[in-house]
Backbone as a chain_set.jsonl record, in Angstrom:
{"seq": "XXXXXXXXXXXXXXXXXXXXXXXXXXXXXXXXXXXXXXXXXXXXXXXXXXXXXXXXXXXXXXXXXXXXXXXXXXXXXXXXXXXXXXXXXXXXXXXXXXXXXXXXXXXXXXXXXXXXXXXXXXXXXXXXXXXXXXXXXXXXXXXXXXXXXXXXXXXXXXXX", "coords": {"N": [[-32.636, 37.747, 13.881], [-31.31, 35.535, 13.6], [-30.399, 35.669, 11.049], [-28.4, 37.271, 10.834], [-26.45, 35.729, 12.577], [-25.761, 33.677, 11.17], [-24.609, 34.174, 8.913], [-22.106, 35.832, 9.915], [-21.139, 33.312, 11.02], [-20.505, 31.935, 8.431], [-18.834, 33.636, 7.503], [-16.85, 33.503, 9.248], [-15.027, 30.959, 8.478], [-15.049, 31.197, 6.009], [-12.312, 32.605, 5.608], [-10.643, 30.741, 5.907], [-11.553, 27.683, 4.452], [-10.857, 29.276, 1.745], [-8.345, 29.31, 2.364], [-7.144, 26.66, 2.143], [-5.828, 25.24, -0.053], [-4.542, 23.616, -2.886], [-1.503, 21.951, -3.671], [0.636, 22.953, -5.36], [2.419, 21.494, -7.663], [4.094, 22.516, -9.93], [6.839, 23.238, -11.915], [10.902, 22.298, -12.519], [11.896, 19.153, -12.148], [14.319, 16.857, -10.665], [15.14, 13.566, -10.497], [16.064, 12.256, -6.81], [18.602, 9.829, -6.607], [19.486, 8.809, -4.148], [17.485, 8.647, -2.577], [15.299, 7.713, -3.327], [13.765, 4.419, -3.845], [15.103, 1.381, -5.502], [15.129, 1.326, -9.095], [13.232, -0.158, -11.382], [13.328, -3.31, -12.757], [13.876, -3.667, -16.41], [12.981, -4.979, -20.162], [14.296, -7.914, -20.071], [15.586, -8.581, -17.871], [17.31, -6.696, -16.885], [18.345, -3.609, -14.601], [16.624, -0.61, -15.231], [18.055, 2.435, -16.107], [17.886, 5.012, -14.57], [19.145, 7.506, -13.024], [19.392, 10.428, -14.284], [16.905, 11.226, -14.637], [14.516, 13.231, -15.443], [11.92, 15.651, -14.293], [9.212, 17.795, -15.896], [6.903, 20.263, -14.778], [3.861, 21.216, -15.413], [1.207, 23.354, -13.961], [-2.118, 23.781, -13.664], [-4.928, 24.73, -12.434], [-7.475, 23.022, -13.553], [-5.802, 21.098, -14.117], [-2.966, 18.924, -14.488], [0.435, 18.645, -15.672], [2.717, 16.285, -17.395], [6.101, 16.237, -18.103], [8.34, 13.673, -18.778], [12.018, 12.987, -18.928], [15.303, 12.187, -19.952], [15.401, 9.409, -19.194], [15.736, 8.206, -21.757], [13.593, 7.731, -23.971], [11.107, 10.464, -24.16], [8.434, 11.153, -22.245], [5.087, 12.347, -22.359], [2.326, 13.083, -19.797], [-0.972, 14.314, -19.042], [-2.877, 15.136, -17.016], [-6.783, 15.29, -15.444], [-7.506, 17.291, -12.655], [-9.872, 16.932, -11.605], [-11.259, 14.355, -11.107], [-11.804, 13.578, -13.748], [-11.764, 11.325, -16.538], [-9.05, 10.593, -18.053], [-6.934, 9.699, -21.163], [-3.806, 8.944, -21.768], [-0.633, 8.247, -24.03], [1.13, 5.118, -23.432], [3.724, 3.034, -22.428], [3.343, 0.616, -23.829], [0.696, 1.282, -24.983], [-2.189, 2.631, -24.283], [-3.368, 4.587, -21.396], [-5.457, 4.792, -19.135], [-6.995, 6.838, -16.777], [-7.871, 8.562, -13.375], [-7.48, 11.248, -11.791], [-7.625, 12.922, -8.171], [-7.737, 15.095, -5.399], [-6.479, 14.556, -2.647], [-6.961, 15.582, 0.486], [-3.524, 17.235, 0.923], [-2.617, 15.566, -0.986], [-1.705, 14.546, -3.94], [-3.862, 11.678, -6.367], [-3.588, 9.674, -8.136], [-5.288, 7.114, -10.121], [-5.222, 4.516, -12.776], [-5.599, 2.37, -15.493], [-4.365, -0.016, -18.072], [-4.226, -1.95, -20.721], [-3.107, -4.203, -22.789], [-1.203, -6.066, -25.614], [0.418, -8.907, -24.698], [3.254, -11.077, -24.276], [1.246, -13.672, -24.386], [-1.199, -13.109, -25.207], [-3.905, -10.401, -24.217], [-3.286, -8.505, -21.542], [-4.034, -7.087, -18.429], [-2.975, -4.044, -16.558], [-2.783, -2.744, -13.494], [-2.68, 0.869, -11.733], [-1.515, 2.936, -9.368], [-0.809, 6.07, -8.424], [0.833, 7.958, -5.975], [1.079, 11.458, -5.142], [2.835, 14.037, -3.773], [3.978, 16.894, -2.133], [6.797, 17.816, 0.402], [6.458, 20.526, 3.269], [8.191, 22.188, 2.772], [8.217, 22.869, 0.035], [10.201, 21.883, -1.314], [10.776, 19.419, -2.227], [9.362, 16.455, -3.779], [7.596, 13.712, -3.642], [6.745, 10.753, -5.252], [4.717, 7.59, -4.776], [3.897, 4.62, -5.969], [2.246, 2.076, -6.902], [1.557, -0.865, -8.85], [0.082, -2.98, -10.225], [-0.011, -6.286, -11.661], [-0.017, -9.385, -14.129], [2.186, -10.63, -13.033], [2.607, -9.476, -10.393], [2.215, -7.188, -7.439], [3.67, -4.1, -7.262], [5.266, -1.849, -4.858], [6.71, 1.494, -4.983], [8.691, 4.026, -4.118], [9.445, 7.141, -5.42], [11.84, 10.163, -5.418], [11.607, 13.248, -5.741], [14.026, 16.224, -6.191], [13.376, 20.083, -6.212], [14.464, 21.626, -8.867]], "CA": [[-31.467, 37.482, 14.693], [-30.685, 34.52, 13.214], [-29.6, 35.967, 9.63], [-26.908, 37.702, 11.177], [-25.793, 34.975, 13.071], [-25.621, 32.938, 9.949], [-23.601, 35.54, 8.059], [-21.116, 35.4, 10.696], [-20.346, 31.773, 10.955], [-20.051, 32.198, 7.11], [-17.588, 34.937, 7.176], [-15.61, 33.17, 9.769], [-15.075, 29.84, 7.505], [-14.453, 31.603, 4.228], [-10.718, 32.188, 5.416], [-9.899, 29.055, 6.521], [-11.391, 27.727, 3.058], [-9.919, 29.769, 0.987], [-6.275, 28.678, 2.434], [-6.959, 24.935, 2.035], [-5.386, 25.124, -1.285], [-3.967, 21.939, -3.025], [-0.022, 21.98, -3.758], [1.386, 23.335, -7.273], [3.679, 20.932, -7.714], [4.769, 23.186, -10.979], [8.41, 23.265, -11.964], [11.713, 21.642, -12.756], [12.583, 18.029, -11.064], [15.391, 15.408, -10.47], [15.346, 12.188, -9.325], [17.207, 12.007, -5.957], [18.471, 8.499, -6.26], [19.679, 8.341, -2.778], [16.396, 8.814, -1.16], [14.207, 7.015, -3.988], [13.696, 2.865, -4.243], [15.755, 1.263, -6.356], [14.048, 1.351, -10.191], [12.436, -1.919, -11.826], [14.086, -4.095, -13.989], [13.915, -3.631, -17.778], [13.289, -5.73, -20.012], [15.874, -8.696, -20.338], [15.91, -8.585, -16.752], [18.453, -5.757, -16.482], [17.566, -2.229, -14.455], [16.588, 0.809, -15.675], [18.802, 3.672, -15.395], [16.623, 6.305, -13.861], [19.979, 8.163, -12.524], [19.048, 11.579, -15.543], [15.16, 11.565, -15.087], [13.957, 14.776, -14.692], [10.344, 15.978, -14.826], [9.324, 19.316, -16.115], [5.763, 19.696, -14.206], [2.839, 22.413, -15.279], [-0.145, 23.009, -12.971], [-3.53, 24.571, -13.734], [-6.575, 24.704, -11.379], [-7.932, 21.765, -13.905], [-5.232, 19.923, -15.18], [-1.491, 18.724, -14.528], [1.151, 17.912, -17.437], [4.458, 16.22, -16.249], [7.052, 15.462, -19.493], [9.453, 13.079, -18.129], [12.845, 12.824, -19.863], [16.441, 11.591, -19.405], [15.197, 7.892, -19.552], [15.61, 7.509, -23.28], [12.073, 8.456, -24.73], [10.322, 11.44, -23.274], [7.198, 10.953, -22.194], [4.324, 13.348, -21.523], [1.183, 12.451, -19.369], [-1.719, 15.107, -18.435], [-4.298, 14.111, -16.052], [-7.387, 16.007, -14.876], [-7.525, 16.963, -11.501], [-11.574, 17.029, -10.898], [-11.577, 13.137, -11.28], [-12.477, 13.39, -15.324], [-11.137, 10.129, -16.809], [-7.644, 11.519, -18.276], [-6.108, 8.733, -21.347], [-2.337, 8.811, -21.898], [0.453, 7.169, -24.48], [1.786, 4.519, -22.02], [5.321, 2.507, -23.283], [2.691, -0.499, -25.139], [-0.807, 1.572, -25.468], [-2.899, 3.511, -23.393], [-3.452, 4.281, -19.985], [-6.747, 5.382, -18.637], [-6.953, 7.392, -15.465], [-8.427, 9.735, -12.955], [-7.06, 12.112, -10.291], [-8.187, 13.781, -7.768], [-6.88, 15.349, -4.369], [-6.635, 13.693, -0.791], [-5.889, 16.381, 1.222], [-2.771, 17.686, -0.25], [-2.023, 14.64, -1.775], [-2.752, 14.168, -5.887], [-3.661, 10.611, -5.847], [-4.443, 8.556, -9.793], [-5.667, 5.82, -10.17], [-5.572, 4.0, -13.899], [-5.06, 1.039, -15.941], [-3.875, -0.104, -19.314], [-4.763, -2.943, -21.816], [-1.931, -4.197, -23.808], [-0.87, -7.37, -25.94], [1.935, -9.656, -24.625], [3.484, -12.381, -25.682], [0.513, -14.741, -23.92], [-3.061, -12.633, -24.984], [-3.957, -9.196, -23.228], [-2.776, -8.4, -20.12], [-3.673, -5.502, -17.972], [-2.183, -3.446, -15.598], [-3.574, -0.837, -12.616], [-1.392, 1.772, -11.145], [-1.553, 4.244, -8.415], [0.303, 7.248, -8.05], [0.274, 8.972, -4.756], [1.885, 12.722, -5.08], [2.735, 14.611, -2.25], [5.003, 18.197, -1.855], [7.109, 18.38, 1.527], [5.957, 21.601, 3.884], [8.873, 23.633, 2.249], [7.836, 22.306, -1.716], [11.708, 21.809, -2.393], [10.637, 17.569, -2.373], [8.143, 15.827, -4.246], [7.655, 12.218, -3.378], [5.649, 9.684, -5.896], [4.498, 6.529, -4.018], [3.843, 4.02, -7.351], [2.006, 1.165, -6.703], [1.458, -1.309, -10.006], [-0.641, -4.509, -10.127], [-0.056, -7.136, -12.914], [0.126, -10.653, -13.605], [3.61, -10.411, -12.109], [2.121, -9.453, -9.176], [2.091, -5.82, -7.09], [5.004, -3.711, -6.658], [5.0, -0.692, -4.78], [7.99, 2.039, -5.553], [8.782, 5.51, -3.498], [10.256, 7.672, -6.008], [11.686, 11.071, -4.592], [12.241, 14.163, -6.984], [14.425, 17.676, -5.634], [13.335, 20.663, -7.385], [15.703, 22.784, -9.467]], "C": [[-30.67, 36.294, 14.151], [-29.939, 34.405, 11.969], [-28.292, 36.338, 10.342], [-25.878, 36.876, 11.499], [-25.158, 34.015, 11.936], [-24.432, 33.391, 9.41], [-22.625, 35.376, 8.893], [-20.16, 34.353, 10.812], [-19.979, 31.56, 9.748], [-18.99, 32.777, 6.997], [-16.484, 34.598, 7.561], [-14.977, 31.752, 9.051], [-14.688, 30.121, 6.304], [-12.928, 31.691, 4.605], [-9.964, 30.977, 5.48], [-9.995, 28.034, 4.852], [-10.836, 27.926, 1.838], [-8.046, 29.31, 0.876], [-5.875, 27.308, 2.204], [-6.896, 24.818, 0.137], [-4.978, 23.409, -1.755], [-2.932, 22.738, -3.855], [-0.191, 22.539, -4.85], [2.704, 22.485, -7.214], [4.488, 21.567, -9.611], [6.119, 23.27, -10.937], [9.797, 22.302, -12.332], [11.888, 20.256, -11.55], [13.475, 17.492, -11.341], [15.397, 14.718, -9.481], [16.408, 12.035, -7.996], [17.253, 10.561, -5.844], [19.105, 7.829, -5.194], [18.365, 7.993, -1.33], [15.296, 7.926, -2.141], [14.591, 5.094, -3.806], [14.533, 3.137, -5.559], [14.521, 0.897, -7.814], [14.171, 0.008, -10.37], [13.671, -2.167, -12.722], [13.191, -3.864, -14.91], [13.337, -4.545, -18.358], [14.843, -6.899, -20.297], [16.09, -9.028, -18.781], [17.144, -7.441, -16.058], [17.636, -4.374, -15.708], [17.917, -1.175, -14.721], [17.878, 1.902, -15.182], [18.054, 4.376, -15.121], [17.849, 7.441, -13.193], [19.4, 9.733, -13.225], [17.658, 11.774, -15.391], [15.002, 12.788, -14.486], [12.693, 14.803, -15.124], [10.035, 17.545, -14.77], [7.538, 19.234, -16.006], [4.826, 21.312, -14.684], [1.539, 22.177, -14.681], [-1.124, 24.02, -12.863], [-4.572, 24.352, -12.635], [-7.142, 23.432, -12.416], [-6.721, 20.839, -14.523], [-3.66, 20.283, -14.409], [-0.576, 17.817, -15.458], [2.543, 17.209, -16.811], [4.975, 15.716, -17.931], [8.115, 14.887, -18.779], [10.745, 12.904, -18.988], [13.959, 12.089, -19.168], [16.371, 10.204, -18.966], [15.08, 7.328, -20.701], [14.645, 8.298, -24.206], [11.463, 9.311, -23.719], [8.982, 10.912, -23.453], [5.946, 11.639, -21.695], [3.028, 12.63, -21.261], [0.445, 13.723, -18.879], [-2.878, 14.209, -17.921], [-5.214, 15.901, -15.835], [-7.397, 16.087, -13.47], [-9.067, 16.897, -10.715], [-11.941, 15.496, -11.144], [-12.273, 12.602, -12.769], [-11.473, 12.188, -15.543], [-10.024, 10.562, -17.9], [-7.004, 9.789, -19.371], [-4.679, 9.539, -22.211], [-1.662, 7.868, -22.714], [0.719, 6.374, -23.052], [2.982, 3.691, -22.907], [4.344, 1.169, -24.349], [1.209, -0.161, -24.961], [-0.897, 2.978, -24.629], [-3.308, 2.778, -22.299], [-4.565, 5.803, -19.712], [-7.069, 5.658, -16.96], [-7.649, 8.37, -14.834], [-7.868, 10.172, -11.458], [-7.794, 12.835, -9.888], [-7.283, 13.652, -6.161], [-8.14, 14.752, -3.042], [-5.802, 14.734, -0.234], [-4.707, 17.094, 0.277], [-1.83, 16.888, -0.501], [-2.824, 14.458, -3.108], [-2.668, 12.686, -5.807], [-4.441, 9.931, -7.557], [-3.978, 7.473, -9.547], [-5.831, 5.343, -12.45], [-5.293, 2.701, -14.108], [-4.849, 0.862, -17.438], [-4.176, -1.874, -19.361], [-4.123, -3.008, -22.723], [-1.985, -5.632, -24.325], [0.365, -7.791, -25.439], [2.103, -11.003, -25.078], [2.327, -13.643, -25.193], [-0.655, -14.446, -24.686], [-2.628, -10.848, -24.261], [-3.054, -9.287, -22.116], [-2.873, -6.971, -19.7], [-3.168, -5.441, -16.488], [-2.721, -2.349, -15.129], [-2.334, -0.378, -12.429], [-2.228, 2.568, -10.436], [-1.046, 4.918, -8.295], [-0.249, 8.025, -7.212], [1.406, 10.288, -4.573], [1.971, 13.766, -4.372], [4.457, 16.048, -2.358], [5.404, 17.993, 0.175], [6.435, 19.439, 1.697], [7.027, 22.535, 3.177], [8.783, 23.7, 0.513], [9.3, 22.204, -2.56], [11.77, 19.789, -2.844], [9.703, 16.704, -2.569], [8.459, 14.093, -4.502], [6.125, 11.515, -3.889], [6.016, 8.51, -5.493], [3.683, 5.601, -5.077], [3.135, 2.493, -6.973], [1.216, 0.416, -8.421], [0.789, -2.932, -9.693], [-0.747, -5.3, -11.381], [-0.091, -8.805, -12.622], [0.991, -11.369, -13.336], [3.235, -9.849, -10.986], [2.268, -7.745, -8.86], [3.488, -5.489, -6.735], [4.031, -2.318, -6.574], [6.336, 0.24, -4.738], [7.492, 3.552, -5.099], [10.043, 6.19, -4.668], [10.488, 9.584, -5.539], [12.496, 12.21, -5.99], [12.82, 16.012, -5.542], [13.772, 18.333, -6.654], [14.297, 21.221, -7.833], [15.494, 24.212, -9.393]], "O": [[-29.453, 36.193, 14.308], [-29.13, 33.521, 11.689], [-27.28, 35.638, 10.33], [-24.732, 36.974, 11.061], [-23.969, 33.706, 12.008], [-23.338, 32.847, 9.565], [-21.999, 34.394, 8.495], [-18.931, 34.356, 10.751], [-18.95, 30.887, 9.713], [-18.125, 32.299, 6.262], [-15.403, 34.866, 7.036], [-13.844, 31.756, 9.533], [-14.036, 29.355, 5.595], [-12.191, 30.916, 3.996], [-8.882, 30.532, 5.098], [-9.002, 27.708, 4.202], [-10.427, 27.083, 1.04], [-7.144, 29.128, 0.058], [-4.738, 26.848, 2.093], [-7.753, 24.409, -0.646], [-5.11, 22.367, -1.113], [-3.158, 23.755, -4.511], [-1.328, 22.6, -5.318], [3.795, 22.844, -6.771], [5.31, 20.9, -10.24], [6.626, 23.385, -9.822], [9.364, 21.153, -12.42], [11.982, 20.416, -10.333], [13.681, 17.523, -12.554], [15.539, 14.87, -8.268], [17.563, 11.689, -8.241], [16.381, 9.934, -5.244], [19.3, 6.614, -5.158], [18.275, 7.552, -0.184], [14.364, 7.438, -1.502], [15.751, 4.71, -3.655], [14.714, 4.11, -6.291], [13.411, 0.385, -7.669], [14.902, -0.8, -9.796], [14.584, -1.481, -13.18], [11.985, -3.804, -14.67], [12.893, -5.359, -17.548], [16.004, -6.633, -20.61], [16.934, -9.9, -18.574], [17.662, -7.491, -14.942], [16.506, -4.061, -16.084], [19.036, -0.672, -14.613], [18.417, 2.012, -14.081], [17.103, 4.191, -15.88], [17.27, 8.445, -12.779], [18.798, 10.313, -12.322], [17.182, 12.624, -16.144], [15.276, 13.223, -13.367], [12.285, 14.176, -16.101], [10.435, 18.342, -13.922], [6.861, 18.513, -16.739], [5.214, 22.396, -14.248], [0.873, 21.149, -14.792], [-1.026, 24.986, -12.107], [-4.605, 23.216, -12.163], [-7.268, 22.493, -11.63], [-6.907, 19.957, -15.36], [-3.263, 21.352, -13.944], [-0.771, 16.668, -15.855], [3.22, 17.654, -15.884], [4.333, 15.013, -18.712], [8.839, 15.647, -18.135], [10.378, 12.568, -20.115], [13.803, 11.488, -18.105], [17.338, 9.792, -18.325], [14.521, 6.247, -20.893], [14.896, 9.236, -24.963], [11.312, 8.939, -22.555], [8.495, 10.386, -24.455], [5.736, 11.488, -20.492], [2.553, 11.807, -22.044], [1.196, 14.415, -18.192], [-3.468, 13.172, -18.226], [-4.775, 17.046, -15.949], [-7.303, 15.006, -12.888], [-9.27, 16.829, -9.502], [-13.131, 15.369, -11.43], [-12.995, 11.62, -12.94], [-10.479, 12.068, -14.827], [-10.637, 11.004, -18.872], [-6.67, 8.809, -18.705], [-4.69, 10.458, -23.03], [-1.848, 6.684, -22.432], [0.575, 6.827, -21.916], [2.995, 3.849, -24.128], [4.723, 0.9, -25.489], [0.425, -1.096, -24.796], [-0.133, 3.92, -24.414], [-3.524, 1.598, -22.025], [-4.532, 7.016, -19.922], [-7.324, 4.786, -16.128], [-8.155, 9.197, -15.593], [-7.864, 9.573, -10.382], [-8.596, 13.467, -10.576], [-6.549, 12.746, -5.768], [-9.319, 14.614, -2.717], [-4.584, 14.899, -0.303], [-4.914, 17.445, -0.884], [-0.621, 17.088, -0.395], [-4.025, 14.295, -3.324], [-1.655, 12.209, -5.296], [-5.634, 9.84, -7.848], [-2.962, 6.965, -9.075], [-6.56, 5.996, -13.196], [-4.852, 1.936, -13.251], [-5.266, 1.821, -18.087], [-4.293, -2.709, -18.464], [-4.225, -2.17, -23.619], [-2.663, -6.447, -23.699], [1.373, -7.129, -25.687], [1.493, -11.752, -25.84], [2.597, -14.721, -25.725], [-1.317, -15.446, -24.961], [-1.551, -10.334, -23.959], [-2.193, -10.148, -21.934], [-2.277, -5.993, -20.152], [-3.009, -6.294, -15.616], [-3.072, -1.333, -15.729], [-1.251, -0.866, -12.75], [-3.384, 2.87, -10.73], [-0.103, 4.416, -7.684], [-1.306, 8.649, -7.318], [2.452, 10.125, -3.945], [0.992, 14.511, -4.378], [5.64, 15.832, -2.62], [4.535, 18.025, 1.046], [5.714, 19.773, 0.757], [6.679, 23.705, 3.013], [9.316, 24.612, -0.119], [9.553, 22.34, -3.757], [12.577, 19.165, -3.533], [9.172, 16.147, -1.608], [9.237, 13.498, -5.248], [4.997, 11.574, -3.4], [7.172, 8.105, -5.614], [2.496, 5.922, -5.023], [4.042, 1.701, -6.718], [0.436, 1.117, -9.066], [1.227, -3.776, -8.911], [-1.616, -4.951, -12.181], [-0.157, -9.394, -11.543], [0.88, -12.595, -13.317], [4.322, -9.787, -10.413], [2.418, -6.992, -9.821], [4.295, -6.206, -6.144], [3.087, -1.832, -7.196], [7.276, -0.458, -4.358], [6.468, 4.146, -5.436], [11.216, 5.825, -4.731], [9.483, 10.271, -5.353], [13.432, 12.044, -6.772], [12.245, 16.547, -4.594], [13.496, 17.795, -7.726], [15.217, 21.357, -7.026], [16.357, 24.985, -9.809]]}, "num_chains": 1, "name": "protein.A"}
């Protein structure tokens, strides 16, 4: 009596399972720079244009690629999404990271190890990536820790 019962509560749980997917944030983006934080300063102290950034996003069951462009130098970053340690070009080295999903939020964590003009100096980051309920608005929540201290930065992409 009790197999059956088993089997049952199994059977009823597999749909529900099954639907708890995590996002595809796959596809064309642009920066909406009405709804995003304003971008960092440069250097020299001047800020970035970020007005042209687009991100062109592919998304596998293990892995997500984003190539960012229209800021000068393109830049491509793949991460794993099963929390494998994922390293990346970064603008002065590498950047060592690992994602994995919160709910249906993609959420990396890394850091980088660079020379400046003092010695080393590193730098964490967070990126918290999140699809609206209709997936036309993908909002990265950027948090950066250096020895300039923490900034955190809502950047909001439409799709195309």
């Amino acid at each position: 009596m009790r197999r059956p019962l088993l089997l049952l509560t199994l059977a009823a749980l597999l749909p529900a399972t099954a639907n708890a997917q995590s996002p595809d944030f796959s596809g064309t983006w642009k920066i909406n720079m009405i709804k995003s934080d304003a971008a960092p300063q440069g250097r020299g102290g001047q800020q970035m244009d970020m007005s042209k950034m687009m991100l062109a996003i592919t998304q596998t069951a293990e892995m997500i690629t984003i190539v960012q462009s229209g800021t000068g130098q393109e830049l491509t970053t793949s991460y794993y999404l099963d929390g494998r340690e994922s390293t990346n070009a970064a603008r002065r080295g590498e950047m060592k990271s690992k994602s994995k999903w919160d709910g249906g939020k993609l959420v990396t964590d890394g850091s980088a190890t660079f020379e400046g003009p003092n010695g080393q100096v590193t730098m964490t980051m967070k990126d918290v990536r999140e699809l609206s309920k209709d997936g036309k608005t993908m909002t990265v929540t950027s948090t950066t820790d250096s020895p300039m201290g923490q900034r955190t930065r809502k950047t909001v992409f439409d799709k195309q």
